[in-house]
C-alpha positions in Angstrom: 42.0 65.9 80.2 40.4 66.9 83.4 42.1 65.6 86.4 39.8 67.2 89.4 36.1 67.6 90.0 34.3 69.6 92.9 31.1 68.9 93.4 28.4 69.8 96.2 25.8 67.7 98.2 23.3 69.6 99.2 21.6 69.6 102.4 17.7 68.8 102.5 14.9 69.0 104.6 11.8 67.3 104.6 8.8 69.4 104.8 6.3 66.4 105.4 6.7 63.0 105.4 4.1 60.3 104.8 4.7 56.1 105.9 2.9 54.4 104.0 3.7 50.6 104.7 6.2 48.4 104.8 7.9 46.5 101.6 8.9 43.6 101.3 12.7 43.9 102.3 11.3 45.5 105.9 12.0 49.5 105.0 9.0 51.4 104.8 7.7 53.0 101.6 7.2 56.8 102.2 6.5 60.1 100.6 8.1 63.1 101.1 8.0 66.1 100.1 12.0 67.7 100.9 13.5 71.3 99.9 17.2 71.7 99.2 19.0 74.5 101.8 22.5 76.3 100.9 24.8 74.1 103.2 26.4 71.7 101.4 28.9 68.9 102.0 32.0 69.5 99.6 33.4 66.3 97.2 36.7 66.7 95.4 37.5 63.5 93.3 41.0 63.8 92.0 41.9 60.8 89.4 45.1 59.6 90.1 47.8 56.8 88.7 47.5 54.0 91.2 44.2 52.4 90.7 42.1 51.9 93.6 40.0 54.4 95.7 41.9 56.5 98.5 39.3 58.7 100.7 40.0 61.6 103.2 37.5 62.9 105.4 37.6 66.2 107.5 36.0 65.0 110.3 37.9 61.8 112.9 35.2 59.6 113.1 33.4 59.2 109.1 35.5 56.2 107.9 38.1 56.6 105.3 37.3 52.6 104.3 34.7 50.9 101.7 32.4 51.8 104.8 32.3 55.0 103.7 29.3 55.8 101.0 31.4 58.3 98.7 34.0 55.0 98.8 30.8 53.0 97.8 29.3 55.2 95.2 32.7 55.7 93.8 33.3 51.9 93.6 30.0 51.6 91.8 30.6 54.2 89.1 34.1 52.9 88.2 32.6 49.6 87.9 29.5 50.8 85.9 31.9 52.9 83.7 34.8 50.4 83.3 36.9 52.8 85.3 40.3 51.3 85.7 42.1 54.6 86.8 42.5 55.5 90.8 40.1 58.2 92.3 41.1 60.0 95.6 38.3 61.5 97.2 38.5 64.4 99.6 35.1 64.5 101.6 34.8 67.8 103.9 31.6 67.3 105.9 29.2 70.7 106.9 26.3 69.1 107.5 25.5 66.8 110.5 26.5 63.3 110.1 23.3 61.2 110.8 24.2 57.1 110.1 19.8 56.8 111.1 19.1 60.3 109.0 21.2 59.4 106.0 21.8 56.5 104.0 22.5 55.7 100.3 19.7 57.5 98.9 21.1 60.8 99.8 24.3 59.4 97.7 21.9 58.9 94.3 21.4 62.4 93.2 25.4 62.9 93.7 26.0 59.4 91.9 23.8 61.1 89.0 25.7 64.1 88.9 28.8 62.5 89.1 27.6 60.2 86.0 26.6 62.9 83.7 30.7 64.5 84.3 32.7 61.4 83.7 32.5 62.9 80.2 34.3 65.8 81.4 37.0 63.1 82.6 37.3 61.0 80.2 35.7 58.4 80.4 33.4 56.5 78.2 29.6 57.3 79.2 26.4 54.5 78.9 23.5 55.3 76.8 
């Protein structure tokens, strides 16, 4: 059984951007149109014994709480997946930390990633 996955989150640019209104929850619908670039952001999730979520970061000021959003995505998946095992997650940041420029919709495409490989681990998957 696999104990340790690496994955990368990819930076991205947008290459136009479009408002166009506000919803109903006060963000702003938009378009963009955004291009992936080789520096990445490096996740290693490491299933451990102790259930729970542990989370490192390399950088002193990204929280190493629930505040953080690989804690959050990871908290998400184990609940979504019945995950009762622990996860310790080893964040090493390249790419500038934004709170205003990122959010969790930069999390989504590595939650979807990380949802096809709990296969690879494991654990049961959703149809």
């Amino acid at each position: 059984m696999i104990t340790h996955l690496r994955l990368k989150a990819y930076g991205k640019i947008n290459l136009a951007l479009d408002v166009l209104g506000k919803r109903a929850d006060g963000y702003h619908e938009v378009r963009m149109i955004m291009q992936t670039v080789g520096l990445h952001d490096s996740i290693d999730l490491y299933r451990t014994r102790e259930p729970g979520i542990r989370i490192e970061t390399n950088l002193f000021y990204l929280p190493n709480n629930e505040q953080n959003l690989a804690c959050k995505a990871a908290k998400l998946l184990m609940e979504e997946f019945g995950i009762q095992q622990g996860v310790s997650i080893n964040l090493r940041k390249f790419i500038l930390y934004l709170p205003v420029w990122q959010g969790e919709a930069q999390m989504r495409p590595l939650c979807s990633l990380a949802s096809t490989r709990c296969s690879a681990w494991g654990f049961p998957t959703k149809s």
